[in-house]
Phi, psi and omega in degrees: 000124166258158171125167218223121159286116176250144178241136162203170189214125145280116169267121188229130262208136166241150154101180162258332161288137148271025176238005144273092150280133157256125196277153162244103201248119187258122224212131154228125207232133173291140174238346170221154203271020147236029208186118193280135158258130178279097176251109217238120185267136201251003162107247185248133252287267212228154192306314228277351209279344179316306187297351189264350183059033184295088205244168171257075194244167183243145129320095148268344184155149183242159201231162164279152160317313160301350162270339189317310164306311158348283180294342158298307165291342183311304191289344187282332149321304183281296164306356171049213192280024142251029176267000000 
């Protein structure tokens, strides 16, 4: 498998206080050597799942490798600086 795995976290702030963020952590993972997975990790499974460290993520879209760059920056415009 080639290709380079990118991580970026989105911060998203509940509440009226910044100082709890709850993150969104974001995987662009090669699964074929011309095709990206979009992954959003959504956190953790279940109460018992905690202790296994069992995390959960969606499928946003699988991308060609040539856009891939694209779409990062696309999302680092929209989220601005909580990206």
């Amino acid at each position: 498998m080639e290709g380079i795995i990118r991580y970026c976290v989105v911060k998203k702030y509940v509440g009226l206080s910044k100082k709890s963020p709850q993150n969104t952590h974001l995987f662009f993972i090669p699964v074929d050597p011309k095709k990206y997975m979009y992954l959003a990790l959504v956190g953790k499974m279940s109460e018992e799942e905690i202790e296994n460290n069992v995390y959960a993520a969606q499928l946003l879209v699988r991308l060609p490798e040539e856009i891939v760059d694209e779409t990062i920056q696309g999302e680092i415009e929209y989220f601005k600086n909580r990206l």
